[in-house]
N, C-alpha and C positions, 0 to 999 in steps of 0.2 A: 473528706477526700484526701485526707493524709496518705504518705507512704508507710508502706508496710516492710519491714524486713522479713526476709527469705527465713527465715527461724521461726518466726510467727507466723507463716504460712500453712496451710493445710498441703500434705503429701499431694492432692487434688490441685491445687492451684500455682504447683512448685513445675508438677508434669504440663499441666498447658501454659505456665509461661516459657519452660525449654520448645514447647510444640510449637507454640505460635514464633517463638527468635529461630527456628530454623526455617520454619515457613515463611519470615522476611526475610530471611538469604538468599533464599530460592526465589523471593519475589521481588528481592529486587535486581538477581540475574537477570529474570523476567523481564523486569521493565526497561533492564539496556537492551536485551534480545526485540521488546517489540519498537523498542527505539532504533533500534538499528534499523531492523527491516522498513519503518517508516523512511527511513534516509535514504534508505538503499534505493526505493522504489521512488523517490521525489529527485535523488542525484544523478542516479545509475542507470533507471529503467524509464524514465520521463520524457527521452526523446520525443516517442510519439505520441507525446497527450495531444498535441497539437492539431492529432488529427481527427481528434475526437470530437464530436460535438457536446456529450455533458462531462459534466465536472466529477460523477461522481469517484471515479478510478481516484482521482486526485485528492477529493475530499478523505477518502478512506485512507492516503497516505499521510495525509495533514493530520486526522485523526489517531492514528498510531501512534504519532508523535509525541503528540500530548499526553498522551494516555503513559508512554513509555517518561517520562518525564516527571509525570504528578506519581505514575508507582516508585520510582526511584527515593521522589520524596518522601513518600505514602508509607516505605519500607525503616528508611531510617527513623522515622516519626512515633512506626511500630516497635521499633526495639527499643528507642526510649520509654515509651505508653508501659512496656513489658515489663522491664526492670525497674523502671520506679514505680510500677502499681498504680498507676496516676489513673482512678475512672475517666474524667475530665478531658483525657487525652485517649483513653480508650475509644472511647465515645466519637471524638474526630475522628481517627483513625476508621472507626467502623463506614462514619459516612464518608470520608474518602474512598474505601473499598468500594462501595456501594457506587459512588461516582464514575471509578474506572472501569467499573465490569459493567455501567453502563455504555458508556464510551466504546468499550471493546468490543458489548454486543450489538452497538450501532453499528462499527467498523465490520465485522464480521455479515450482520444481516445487508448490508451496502454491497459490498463483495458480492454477497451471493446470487441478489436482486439484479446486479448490473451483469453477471456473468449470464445470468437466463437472456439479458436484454441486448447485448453487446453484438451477436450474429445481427440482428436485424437494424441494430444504428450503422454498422458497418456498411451494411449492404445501402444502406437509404442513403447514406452522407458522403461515404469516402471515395467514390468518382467523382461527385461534384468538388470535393473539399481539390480534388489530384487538379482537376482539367478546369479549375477556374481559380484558384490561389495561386497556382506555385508559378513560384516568379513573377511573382506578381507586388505591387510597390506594396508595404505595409505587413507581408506575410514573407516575411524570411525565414520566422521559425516553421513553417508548412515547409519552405523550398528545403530547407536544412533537412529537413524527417524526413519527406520523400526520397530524398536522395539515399538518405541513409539506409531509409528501408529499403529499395529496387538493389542497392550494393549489399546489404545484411543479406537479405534472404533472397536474393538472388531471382527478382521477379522485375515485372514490368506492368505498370500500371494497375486498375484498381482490379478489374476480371482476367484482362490481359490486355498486352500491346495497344490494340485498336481502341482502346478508352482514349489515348494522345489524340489521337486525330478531332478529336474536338476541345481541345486544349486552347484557351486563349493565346498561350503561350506559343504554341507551335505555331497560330498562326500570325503571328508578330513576328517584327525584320529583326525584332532580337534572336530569334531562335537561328535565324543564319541557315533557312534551308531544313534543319533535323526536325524529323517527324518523332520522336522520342528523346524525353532527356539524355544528355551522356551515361546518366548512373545505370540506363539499364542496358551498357554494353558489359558484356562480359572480358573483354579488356576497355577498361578506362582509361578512354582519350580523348583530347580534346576534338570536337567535329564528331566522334565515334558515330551520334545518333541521328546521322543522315540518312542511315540503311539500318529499314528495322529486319532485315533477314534474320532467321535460327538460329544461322552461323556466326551472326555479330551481336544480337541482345538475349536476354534470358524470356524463354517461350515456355513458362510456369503453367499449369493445368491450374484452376483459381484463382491466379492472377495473385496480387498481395493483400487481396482480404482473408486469404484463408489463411495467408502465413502472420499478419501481423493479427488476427482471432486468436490462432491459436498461443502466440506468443503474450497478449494480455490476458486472457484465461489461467494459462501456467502463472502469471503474478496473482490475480484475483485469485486463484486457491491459493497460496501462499498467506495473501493477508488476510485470508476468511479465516483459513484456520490457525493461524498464530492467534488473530482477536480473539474467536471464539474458544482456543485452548486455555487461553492465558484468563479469560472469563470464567470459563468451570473450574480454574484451580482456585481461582478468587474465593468461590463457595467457601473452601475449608476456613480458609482465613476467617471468613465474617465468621462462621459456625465457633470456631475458637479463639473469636474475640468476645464472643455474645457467652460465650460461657466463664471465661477468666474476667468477664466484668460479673457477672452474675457471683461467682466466686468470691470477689473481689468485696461487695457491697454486701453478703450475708457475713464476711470476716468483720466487718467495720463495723454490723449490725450485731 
């Protein structure tokens, strides 16, 4: 398992160690790109997990992360493995690949699975989650996404408007009278949602299950196919690790 100098190389073994050092460059662009988008979508886009009943949207960001993290290492790991010829390190290297393009194609087949399943948990959960959490002791982060969502997209409740009216909340002396939150007046004031008229809240056709569907769908295709791009390029890698080791161990032989 000695090194080899580049001089003692076969023409054969000299081309897939350049192939494979430029395919850790690119892979470990890769792994800040799927790192990003894991951050992106746990800092940026996470407001409304809250409203969700499973985890897995979340999982699959948690996922990315790591994956984006272990290729980072995976990559530098590979340019060493490359130039000192090292099998031994070859060899990690291969099962690490092996590792993340599992990982990526979990992340990816999660995506895909929650994205067919996501209309119908919507539908089933997120009037109960609107008209019996929010505002309620112990769910701030619900009251917090609600709001944000009826103010983002510009809707009112979970089909529409009259989902409130069975709200715990509204019918508590906290609510002060409004039969919908303040956030779904289209100017935001305080008291606003004592008058659900057209004229003073937002009177959405699907209410905010169609907007906040459609708004998690557009990230799930995002991290289905970052996981699963960044998993078929992984292919080449192993492909051209399994041959510069094979290389590697007929030179020593």
């Amino acid at each position: 398992m000695g090194d080899f100098s580049e001089k003692n190389s076969t023409c054969g073994t000299v081309c897939l160690k350049y192939l494979l050092f430029t395919f850790n460059c690119c892979f470990w662009l890769a792994g800040l790109a799927v790192m990003a988008v894991g951050i992106w979508t746990l800092v940026l886009k996470s407001s409304y997990i809250s409203l969700l009943s499973s985890g897995t949207y979340l999982a699959t960001a948690y996922i990315l992360v790591v994956a984006g993290v272990v290729v980072m290492v995976t990559g530098v790991l590979g340019c060493c493995a490359t130039f000192k010829e090292r099998r031994n390190l070859l060899r990690l290297y291969f099962i690490l690949l092996l590792l993340i393009f599992l990982l990526e194609l979990v992340a990816g087949v999660l995506a895909y699975v929650y994205y067919q399943q996501l209309s119908s948990e919507l539908k089933e959960n997120l009037r109960d989650t609107l008209t019996k959490r929010y505002q309620q002791q112990g769910h701030e982060a619900v009251t917090s996404a609600v709001d944000k969502l009826q103010q983002e997209f510009r809707c009112c409740g979970s089909n529409n408007s009259e989902d409130w009216r069975e709200s715990a909340w509204v019918h508590s002396p906290e609510a002060q009278g409004r039969v919908v939150p303040d956030s779904c007046c289209k100017t935001l004031t305080p008291g606003c949602g004592t008058r659900d008229h057209a004229s003073n809240i937002y009177k959405v056709e699907g209410g905010c299950i169609s907007k906040l569907e459609t708004f998690i769908q557009e990230h799930l295709q995002v991290i289905g196919a970052v996981g699963l791009g960044v998993a078929c390029v992984q292919v080449f890698g192993m492909i051209f690790t399994c041959c510069l080791y094979k290389n590697l161990k007929l030179e020593h032989y």
